[in-house]
C-alpha positions in Angstrom: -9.6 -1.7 23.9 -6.5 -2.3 26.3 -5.3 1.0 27.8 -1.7 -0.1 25.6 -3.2 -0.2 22.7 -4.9 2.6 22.8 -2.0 4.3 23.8 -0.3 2.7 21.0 -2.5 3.8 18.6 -2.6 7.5 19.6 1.1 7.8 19.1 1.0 6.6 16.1 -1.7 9.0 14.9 -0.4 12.0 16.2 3.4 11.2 14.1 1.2 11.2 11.1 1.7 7.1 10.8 -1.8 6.1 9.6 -5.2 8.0 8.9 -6.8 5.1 11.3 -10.3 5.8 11.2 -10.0 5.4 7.9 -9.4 1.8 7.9 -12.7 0.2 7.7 -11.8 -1.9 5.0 -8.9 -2.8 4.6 -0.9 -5.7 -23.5 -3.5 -4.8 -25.8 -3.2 -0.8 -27.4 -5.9 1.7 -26.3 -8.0 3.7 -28.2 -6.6 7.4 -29.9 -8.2 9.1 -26.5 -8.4 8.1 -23.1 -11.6 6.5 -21.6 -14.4 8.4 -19.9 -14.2 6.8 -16.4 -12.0 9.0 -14.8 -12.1 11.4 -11.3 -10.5 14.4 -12.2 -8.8 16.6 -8.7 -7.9 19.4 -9.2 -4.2 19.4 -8.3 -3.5 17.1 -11.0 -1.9 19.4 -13.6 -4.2 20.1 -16.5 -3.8 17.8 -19.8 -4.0 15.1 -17.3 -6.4 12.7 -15.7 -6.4 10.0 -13.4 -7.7 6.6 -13.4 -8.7 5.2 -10.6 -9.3 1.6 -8.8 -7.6 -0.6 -11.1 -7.2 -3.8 -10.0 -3.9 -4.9 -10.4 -4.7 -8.9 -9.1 -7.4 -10.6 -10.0 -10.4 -9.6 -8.3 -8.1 -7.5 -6.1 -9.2 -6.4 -3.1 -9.0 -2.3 -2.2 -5.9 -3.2 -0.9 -4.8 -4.0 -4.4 -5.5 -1.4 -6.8 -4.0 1.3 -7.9 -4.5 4.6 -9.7 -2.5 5.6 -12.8 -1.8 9.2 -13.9 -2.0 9.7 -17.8 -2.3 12.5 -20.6 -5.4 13.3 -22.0 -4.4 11.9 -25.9 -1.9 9.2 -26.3 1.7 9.9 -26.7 4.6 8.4 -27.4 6.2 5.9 -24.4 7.3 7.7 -21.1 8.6 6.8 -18.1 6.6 5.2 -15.1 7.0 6.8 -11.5 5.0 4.7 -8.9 4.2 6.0 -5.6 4.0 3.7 -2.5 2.4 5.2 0.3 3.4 5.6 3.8 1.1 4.4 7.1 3.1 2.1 9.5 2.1 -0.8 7.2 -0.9 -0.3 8.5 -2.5 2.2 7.3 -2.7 5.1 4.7 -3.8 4.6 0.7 -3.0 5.6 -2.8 -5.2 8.6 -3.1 -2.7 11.4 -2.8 0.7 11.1 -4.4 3.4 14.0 -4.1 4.9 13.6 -7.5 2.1 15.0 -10.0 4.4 17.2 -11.1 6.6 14.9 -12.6 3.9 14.7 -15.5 4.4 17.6 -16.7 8.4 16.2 -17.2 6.6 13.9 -19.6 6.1 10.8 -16.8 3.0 8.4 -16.3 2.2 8.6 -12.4 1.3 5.4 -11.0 0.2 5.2 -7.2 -0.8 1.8 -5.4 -2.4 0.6 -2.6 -0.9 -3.0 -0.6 -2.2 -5.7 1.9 -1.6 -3.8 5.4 -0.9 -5.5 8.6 -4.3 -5.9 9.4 -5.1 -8.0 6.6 -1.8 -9.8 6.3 1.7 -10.2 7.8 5.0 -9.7 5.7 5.8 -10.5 3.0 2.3 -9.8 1.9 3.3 -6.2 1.4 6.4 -6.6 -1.0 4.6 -9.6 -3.3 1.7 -6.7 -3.5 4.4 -4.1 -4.6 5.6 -6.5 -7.1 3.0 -7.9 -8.9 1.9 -4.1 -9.1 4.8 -3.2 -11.5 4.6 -6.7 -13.5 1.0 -5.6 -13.8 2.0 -2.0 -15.0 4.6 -3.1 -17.1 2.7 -5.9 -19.3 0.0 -2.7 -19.4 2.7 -0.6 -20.8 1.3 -0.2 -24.3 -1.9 0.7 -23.1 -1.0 3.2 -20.7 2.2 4.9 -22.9 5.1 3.8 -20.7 8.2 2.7 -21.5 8.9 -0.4 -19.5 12.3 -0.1 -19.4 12.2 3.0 -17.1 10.5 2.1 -14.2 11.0 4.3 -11.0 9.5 3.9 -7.5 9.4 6.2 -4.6 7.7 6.0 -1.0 7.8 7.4 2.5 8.4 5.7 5.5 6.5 2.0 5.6 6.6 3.3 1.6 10.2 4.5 1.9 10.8 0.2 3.1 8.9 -0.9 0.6 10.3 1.2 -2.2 13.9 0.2 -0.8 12.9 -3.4 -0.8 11.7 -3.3 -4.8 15.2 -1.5 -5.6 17.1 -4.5 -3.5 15.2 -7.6 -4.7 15.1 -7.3 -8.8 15.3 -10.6 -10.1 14.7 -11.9 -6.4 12.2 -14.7 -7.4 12.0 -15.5 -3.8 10.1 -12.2 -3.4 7.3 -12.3 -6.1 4.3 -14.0 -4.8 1.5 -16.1 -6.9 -0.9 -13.5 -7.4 -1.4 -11.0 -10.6 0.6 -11.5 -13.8 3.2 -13.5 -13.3 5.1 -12.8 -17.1 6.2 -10.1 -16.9 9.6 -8.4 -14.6 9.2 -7.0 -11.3 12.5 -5.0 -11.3 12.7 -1.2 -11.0 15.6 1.4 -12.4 15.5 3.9 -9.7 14.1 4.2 -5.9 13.8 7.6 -3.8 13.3 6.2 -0.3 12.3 8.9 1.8 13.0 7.9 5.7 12.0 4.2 5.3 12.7 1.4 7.9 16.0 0.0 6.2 17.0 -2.9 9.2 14.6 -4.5 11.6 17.7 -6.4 13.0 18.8 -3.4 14.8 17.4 -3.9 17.4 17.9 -0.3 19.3 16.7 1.6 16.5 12.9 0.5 17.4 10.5 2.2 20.5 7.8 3.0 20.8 5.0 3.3 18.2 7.6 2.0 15.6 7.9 -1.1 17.4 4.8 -1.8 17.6 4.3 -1.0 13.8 7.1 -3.6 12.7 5.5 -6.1 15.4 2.2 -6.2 13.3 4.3 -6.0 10.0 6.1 -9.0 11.0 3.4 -11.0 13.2 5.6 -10.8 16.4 9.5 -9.1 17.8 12.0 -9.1 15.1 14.2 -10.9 17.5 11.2 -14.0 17.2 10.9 -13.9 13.8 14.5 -13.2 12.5 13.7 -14.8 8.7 11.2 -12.6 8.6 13.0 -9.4 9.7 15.9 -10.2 7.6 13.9 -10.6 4.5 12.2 -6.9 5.3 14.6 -5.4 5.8 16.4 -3.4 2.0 19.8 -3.0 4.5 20.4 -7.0 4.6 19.3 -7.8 1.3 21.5 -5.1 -0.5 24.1 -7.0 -2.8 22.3 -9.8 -3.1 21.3 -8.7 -6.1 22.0 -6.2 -8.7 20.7 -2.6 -7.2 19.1 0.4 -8.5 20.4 3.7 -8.0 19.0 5.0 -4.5 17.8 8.6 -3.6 17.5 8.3 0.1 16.5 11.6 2.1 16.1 11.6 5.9 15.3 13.9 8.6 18.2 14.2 11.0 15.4 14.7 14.2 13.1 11.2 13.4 12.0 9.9 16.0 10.0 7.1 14.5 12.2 6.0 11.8 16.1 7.3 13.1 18.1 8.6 10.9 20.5 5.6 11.4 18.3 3.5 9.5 18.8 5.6 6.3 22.5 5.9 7.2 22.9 1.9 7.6 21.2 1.3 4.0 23.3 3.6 2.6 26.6 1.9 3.6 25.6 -1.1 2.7 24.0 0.1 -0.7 27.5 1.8 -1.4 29.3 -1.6 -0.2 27.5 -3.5 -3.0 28.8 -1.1 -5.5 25.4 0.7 -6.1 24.8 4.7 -7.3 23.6 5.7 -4.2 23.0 9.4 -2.3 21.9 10.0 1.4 20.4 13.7 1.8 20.0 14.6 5.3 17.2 17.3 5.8 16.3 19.1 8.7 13.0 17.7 10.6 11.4 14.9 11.9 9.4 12.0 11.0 8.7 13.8 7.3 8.1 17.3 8.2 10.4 20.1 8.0 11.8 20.4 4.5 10.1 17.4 3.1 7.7 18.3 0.1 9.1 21.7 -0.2 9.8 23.1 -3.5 13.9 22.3 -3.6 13.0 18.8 -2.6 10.7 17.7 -4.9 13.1 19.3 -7.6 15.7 17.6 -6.3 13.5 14.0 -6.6 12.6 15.0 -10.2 15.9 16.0 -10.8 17.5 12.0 -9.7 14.5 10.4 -11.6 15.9 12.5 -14.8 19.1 11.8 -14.3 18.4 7.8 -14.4 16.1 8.2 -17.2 18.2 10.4 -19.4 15.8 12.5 -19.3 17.2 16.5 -20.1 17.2 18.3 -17.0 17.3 21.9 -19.1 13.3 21.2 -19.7 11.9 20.1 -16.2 9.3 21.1 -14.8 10.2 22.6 -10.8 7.6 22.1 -8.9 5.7 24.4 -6.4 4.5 22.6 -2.9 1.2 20.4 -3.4 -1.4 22.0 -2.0 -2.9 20.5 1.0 -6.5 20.6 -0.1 
């Protein structure tokens, strides 16, 4: 290993990017109760269970499952939250969503996994993110959500990704060939929390974060402009019609700058969409991020575009970290 890269890949380890030794690898009704194979944590709020590994592509790859969050007994449709995790597109997994809590607002938690740079380039990642909620949705009778209220939320190479879902509905452009291909893609609400918003601007990117959008986009932004453009939630807002936008930043980033959440906002708010930019106090995702008042303040926006009563939420302690 070159004494760069190495470099390289320290930075990016020590702002919480990636988990990097851990990348060796890169509609029909259900039964009255929910089936056996399931891995129960215990931070998952009781009544529910996960399932895990699901495949949402044929013969998917790790990189392509997910895990959904579901009550114990069937109940009538809810809405779907999907959690798409951080990692500098290249790195991270599905295994530990923050929004369990929004179960116990009467939710189904989904949380999914996507191609990362190692295995391939953009726009390998959004067509993975896509066919993920076309496979959710034509599952929705199975797994009791109501495919009209589909939400999606993600941090950092999540936060892009999650941006980039909320930007591109009807976008057929953006869809892939892979998974089922009936179904809709689009999404009624996005919480981007401090996601890459414009790899076009160019002075927003050092560092361990250029480096991270070099192996997102095979090469500099300023070589592979289609490429960047298409990425990037910022230059595709308007383009189509929007979902409404949580977006919440920490105002000392110094991976992701706060600019970057400031530019998709503009723009977002140009193309007529419901938008809100919270700024926080902290860095790259620490600080406030995942405290109490936060994650109320997530559940909170998905309730409000669900019209779901806020007078019965749930309010969430902190996950715990174990």
């Amino acid at each position: 290993m070159t004494e760069s890269r190495a470099k390289f890949i320290g930075i990016v380890a020590s702002l919480g990017l990636a988990a990097w030794a851990a990348m060796a690898s890169a509609a029909m009704a259900g039964p009255a109760t929910r089936p056996a194979n399931v891995l129960t944590r215990q931070w998952i709020p009781k009544g529910f269970h996960a399932i895990r590994d699901v495949a949402y592509v044929a013969q998917g790859r790790r990189s392509q499952m997910l895990d959904i969050y579901v009550p114990d007994v069937r109940t009538s449709p809810r809405p779907l939250m999907v959690w798409i995790h951080g990692g500098g597109w290249y790195g991270g997994d599905k295994s530990a969503p923050p929004g369990l809590g929004l179960l116990l607002r009467g939710y189904v938690v989904a949380s999914i996994n996507y191609r990362l740079s190692g295995e391939a380039v953009f726009p390998a990642q959004i067509f993975d993110c896509k066919a993920a909620i076309r496979f959710l949705r034509a599952r929705a009778r199975e797994y009791d959500i109501d495919p009209a209220r589909i939400g999606v939320w993600g941090d950092s190479a999540g936060g892009q990704l999650a941006a980039l879902l909320g930007t591109t509905n009807g976008r057929k452009e953006y869809e892939g060939t892979e998974g089922v291909l009936g179904p809709s893609s689009s999404v009624q609400a996005v919480c981007d929390w401090f996601g890459p918003s414009d790899f076009l601007q160019a002075t927003d990117w050092n560092g361990a974060g250029a480096g991270a959008v070099r192996l997102l986009l095979g090469g500099v932004a300023s070589s592979h402009v289609q490429a960047a453009a298409l990425a990037s939630p910022a230059e595709q807002a308007g383009r189509a019609p929007p979902a409404p936008f949580l977006i919440m930043h920490g105002d000392q980033d110094a991976l992701v700058p706060l600019h970057q959440s400031q530019v998709l906002f503009q723009r977002l708010q140009k193309a007529g969409a419901s938008a809100r930019l919270v700024i926080l106090h902290g860095g790259h995702g620490n600080g406030w991020f995942k405290s109490r008042d936060d994650l109320t303040m997530v559940y909170d926006f998905f309730d409000r575009c669900f019209g779901k009563s806020l007078a019965r939420g749930f309010s969430p302690a902190t996950r715990p970290s174990n």
